[in-house]
Structure formats: C-alpha cells, structure tokens
C-alpha positions as CSV (number, residue, x, y, z in Angstrom):
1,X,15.4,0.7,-20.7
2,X,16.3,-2.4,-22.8
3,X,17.8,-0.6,-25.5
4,X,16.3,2.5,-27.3
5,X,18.1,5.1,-25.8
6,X,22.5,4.1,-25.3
7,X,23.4,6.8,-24.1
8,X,20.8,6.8,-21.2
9,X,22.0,6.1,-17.9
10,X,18.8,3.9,-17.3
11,X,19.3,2.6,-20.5
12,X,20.6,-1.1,-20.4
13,X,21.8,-1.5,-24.1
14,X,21.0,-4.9,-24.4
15,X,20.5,-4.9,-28.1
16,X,21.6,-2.7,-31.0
17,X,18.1,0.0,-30.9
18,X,17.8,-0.4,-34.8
19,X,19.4,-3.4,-36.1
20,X,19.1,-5.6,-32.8
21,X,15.6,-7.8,-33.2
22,X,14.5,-7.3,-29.7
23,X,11.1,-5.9,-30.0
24,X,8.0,-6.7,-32.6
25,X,7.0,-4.6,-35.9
26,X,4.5,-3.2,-37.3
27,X,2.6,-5.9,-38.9
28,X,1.2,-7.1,-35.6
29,X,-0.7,-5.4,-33.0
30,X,-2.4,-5.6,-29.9
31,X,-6.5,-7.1,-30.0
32,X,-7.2,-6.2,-26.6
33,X,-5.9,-3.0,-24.9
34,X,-8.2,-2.6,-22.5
35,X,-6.7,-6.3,-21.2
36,X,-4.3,-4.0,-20.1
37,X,-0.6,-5.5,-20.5
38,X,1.0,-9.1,-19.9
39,X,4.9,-10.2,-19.4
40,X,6.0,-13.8,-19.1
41,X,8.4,-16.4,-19.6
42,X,8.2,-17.2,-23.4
43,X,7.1,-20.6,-24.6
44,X,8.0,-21.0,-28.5
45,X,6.1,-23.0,-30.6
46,X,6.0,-23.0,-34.8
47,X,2.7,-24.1,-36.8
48,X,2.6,-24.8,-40.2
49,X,1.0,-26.7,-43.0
50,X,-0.3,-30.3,-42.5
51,X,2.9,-31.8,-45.2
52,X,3.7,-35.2,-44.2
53,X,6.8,-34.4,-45.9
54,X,7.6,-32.2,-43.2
55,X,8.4,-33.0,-39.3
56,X,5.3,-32.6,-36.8
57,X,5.6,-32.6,-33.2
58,X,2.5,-33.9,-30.4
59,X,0.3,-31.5,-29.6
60,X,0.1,-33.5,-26.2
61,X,3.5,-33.1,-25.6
62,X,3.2,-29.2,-26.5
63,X,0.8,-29.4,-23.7
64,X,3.3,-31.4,-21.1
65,X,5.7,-28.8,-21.8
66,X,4.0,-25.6,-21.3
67,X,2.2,-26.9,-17.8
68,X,5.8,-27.3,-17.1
69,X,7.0,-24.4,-17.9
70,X,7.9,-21.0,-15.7
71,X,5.0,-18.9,-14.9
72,X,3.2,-16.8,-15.8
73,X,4.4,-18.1,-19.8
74,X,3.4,-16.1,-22.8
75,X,2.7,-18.3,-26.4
76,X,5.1,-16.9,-28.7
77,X,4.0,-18.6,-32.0
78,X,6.1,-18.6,-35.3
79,X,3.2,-19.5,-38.3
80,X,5.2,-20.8,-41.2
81,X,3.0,-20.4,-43.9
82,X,3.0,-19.7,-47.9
83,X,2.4,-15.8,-47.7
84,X,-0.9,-16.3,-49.8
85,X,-2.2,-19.0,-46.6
86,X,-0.5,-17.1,-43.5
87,X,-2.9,-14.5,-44.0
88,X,-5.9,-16.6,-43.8
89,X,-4.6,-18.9,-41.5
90,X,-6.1,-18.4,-38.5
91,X,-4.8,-20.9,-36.3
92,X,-5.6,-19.6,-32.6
93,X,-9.0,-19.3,-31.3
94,X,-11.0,-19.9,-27.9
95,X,-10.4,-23.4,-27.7
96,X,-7.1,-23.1,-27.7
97,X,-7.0,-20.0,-26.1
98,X,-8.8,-21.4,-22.9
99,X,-5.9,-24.3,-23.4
100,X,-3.1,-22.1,-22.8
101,X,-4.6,-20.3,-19.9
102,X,-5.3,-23.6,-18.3
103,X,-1.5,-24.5,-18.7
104,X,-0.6,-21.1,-17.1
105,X,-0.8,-18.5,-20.2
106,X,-1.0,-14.7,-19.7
107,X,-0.7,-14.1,-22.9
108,X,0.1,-14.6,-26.8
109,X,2.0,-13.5,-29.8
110,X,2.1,-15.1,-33.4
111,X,2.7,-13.3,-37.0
112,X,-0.8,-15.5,-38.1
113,X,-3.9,-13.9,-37.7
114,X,-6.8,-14.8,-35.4
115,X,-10.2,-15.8,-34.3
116,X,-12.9,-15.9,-31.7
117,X,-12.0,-12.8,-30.4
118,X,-15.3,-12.5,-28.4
119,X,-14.4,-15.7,-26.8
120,X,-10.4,-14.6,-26.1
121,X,-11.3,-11.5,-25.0
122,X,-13.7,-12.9,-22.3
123,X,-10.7,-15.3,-21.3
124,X,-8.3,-12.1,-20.6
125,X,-5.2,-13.6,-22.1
126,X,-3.7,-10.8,-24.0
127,X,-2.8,-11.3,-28.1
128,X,-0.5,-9.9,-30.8
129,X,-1.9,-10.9,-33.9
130,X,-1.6,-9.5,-37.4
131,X,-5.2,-9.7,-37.2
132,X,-8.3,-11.3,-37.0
133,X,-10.2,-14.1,-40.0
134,X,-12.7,-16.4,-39.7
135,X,-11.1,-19.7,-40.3
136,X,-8.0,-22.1,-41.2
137,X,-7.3,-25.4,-42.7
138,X,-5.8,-28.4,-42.0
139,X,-1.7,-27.8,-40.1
140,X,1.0,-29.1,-38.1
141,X,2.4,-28.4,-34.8
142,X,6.2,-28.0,-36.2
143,X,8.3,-27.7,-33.2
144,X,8.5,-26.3,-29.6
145,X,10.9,-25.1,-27.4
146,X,12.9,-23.7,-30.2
147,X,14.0,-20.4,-30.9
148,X,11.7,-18.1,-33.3
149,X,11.0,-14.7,-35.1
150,X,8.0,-13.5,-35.0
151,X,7.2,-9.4,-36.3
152,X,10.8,-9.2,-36.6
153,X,11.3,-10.2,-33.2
154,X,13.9,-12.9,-32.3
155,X,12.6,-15.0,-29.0
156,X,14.6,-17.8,-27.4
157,X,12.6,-20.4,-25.1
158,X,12.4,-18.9,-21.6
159,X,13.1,-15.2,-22.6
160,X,10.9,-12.3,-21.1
161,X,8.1,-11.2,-23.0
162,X,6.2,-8.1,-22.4
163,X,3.1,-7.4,-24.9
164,X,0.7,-4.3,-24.5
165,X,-1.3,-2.1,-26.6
166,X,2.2,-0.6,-28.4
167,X,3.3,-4.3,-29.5
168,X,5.9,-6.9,-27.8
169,X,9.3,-6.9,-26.7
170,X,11.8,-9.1,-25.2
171,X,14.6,-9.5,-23.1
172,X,16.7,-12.5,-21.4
173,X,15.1,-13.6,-18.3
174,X,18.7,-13.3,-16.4
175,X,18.4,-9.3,-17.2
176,X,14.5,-9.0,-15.6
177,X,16.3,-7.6,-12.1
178,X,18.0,-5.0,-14.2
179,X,15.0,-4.1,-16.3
180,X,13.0,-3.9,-12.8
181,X,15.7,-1.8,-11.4
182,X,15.5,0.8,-14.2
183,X,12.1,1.1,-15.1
184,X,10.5,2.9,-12.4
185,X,13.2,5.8,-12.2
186,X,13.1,6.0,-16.2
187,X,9.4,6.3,-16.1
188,X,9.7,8.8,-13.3
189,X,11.8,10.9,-15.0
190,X,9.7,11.1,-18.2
191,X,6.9,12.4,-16.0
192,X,8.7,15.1,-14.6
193,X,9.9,16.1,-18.2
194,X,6.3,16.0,-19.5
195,X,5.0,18.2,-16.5
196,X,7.9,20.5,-17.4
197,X,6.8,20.5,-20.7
198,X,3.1,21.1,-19.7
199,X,4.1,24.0,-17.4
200,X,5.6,25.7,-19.8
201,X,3.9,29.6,-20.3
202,X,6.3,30.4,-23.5
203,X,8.6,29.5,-26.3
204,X,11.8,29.7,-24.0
205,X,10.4,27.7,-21.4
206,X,9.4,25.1,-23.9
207,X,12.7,25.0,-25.4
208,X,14.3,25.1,-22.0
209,X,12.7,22.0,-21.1
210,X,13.0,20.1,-24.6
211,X,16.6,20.7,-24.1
212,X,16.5,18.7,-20.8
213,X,14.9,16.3,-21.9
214,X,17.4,15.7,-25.1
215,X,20.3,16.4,-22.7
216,X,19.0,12.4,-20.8
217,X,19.9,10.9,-24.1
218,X,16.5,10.2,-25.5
219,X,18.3,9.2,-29.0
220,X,18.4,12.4,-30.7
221,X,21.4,14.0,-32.5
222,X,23.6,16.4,-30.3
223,X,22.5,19.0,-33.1
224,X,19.1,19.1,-31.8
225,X,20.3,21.3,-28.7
226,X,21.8,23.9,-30.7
C-alpha cells in the first residue's frame, strides 16, 4: 500500500514504485524469519573505519539517544566501508545486539554483514544483513541521527521501518494511520483473489479471475486483459 501499485485505490503512492528509494534491495536479507516481523521508529547511525582523519561521534551518546528515542526503534545502520572491508566487516554482534534491545530495539538493518547469530537470534531482535562473518577490525561510530541509504533504501531519523523475511521498507511516521487504514482491506482483498484463483475448475475460470485481479491495478499493463 505505500507505493507499488498507483493506480490501486488502497494504494497510497507515497513514492515513485521504481525509482523512489523506499524499500531495501537485494543485497540484504532477512537472518531470522521465524523471528517473525518487526516495524519501528528508525534510529540512523553510520559506522566506518577507525581514521582519525575522519569525524567520530560517542558511542555513549549513541546510547543516550536511542533510550530516548520513540519506541519500539529499529537500528538502521549505514557501514561506510572500502568495498574490499564492508564485506568482512562485521560490526554487529550479541553484545551489541543485547545493547539495543536494552535501549528499546525491535529490530536492525545495516548493508555490513554480521555475527553471533546464535546469540541474536536467542535475543529475538530481528536483522537485515548482507550476511553473516566471523569478525571486524578496529571503526568508528560516524554519526547518528542523520539521514542514511542502506540496500538502496533512503531512511530519515524517525521514519517507519518494517523488516521481515521479504526485506525492509519505509515510510514517514506521519503516514503510519494511512498505511494502518489500508493494509487490512488490501490484504483482504488479495485473499479473496487467491481463493478465486484456487477455485478455479478451468482455463476460463482462471482467466476470469486473473482478469479481476489485473482490473485492482496490481501494476500490470492494460494489455494484459486483452
């Protein structure tokens, strides 16, 4: 309902469905399905290598800020690392992972990989990751409260996240009413078309109910009903 399908009345259009950076690619995924899914108010942070010649923010004050912030919260973490590091670099594990949900955490997303995912997975906090390695070296905390990309994903401070076991998305939290509002009739709706579907004894019934469910606006060409 945030933006894939325009012309859907449950749609809310929020962002352009292709070009609009709204919701996370494919080069994270989800560690812990069975976790089930998490949505919160985003908390940014950005990591990245320990330069001096480079600004560093307290960890501490990190810490201030997200016991502080609305709840539940979900980490959204930009790594900033040399290509041939971020992939190593894995910078969240349980120690920090049993931070955040102390602070209020459901959940996490970064573009880094990471670790301990024995130890995560017993904490329930959901992750995104781009996968899991064994280690890191020495880094900074950049910045917080800032706006980041992460996957492709664009996320201001205090946006709504949602991450399950088909990725992350985002919205602003001033549209989370509207998102509410919509979601339980869309959902409803493709139920009914898949039992339609389901129920169908032959070609023409089949084709009878693919063609209601293109006529909702489900982001196919006008073409495909002829």
């Amino acid at each position: 309902v945030v933006a894939s399908y325009p012309q859907h009345p449950h749609c809310l259009g929020l962002y352009d469905p292709w070009y609009g950076k709204w919701y996370a690619d494919d080069s994270v995924s989800c560690l812990f399905p069975e976790l089930g899914p998490a949505i919160g108010f985003a908390v940014t942070v950005v990591f990245g290598l320990n330069d001096p010649a480079q600004p560093a923010a307290s960890y501490l004050d990190f810490v201030d800020f997200l016991l502080s912030a609305r709840k539940p919260s979900i980490v959204v973490c930009e790594a900033q690392f040399p290509p041939e590091i971020l992939c190593r670099a894995g910078i969240f594990g349980g120690q920090s992972g049993a931070l955040y949900k102390a602070c209020g955490a459901v959940g996490l997303i970064t573009n880094s990989p990471v670790r301990d995912v024995d130890e995560m997975r017993e904490l329930g906090i959901q992750h995104i990751a781009r996968g899991v390695t064994s280690g890191h070296g020495s880094l900074a905390l950049r910045a917080f409260n800032v706006p980041v990309t992460v996957a492709g994903m664009d996320v201001l401070p205090g946006d709504i996240v949602h991450i399950d076991e088909n990725g992350a998305c985002k919205f602003p939290a001033d549209r989370l009413a509207d998102v509410c509002k919509h979601i339980d009739a869309f959902a409803e709706e493709e139920r009914e078309h898949s039992a339609l579907l389901l129920a169908a004894t032959d070609g023409a019934a089949i084709k009878a109910a693919w063609r209601k469910v293109i006529s909702k606006g489900v982001g196919l060409d006008d073409r495909s009903l002829k």
